[in-house]
N, C-alpha and C positions, 0 to 999 in steps of 0.2 A: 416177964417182959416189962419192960420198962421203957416211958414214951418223957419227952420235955416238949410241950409246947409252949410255942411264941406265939403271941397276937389275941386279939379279944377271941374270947368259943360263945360265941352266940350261939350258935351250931350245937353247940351241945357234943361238938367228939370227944372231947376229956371226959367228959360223965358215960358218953357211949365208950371209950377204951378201956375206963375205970369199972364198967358193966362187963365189961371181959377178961377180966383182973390183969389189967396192965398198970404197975404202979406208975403215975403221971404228976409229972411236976410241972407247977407254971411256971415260965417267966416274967417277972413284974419288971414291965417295962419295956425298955429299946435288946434287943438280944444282941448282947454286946458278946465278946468272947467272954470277960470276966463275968458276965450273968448266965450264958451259959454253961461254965463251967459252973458256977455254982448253982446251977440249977442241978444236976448231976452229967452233964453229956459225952465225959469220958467214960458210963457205962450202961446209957440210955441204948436201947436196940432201935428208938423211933427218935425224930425229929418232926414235932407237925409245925405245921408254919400257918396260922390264919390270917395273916395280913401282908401282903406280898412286898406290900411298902417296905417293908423289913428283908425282901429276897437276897443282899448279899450276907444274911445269918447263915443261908444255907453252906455257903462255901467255909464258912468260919464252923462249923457243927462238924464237917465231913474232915475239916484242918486236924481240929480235935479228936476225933474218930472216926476216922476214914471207913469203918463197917457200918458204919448206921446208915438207915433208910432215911429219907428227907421225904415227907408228905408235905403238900401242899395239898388246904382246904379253904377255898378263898373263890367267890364268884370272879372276882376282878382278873386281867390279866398277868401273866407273870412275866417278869421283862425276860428281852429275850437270851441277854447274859447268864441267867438260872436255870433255865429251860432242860440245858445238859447235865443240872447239877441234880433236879430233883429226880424220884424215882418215882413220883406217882404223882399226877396233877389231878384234884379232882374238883367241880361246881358242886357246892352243897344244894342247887337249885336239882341238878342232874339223881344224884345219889344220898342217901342220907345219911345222918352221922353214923345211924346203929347198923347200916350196912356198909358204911368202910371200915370200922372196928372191928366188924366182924371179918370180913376179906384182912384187915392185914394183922388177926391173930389167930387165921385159919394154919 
C-alpha cells in the first residue's frame, strides 16, 4: 500500500502508516497537481490531507486517480466544497494516528 501526504504530520500518521508498511511519500509544500504527481499519486492507494487550507488537493489527487481514498486528518474544519470529495474526515484530538493507520490498512 502506498499513502502521499500533504500538510505538516505533527500527528505522527506517516510514521503511524509507515508502522503498517504503507510506503508514504511527503509532499514539500503547496500540493499542487505537478507536486503531486510527483510525489507518486497516480499509484498512491491513500491521500492524507493534514491541513485543510490545502482542501482543493483533494479534487486534483481524485482528478489524478480517481480510485484513491482521500483522508483528511486535521483538527480544523474542512470547507464544505471537500466534504463530498473526502472519504474519511477524522480529529486527531478524537482518534489517534496509530489507530487510523491501523483502520485504513485493516
Amino acid at each position: 500500500m502506498r499513502a502521499v501526504i500533504a500538510g505538516p504530520d505533527g500527528d505522527g500518521l506517516g510514521t503511524a502508516l509507515e508502522s503498517e508498511n504503507v510506503e508514504t511519500t511527503i509532499v514539500d509544500g503547496i500540493a499542487s497537481r505537478p507536486a503531486l504527481e510527483d510525489a507518486g499519486i497516480h499509484d498512491a492507494d491513500l491521500f492524507v490531507l493534514t491541513d485543510v487550507g490545502q482542501a482543493t488537493s483533494i479534487a486534483v489527487a481524485k482528478d489524478v486517480n480517481p480510485g484513491i481514498r482521500a483522508v483528511v486528518y486535521d483538527e480544523n474544519t474542512i470547507p464544505e466544497f471537500a466534504r463530498g470529495q473526502a472519504d474519511l474526515i477524522v480529529d486527531p484530538n478524537l482518534l489517534t494516528a496509530d489507530t487510523v493507520a491501523e483502520e485504513l490498512t485493516a
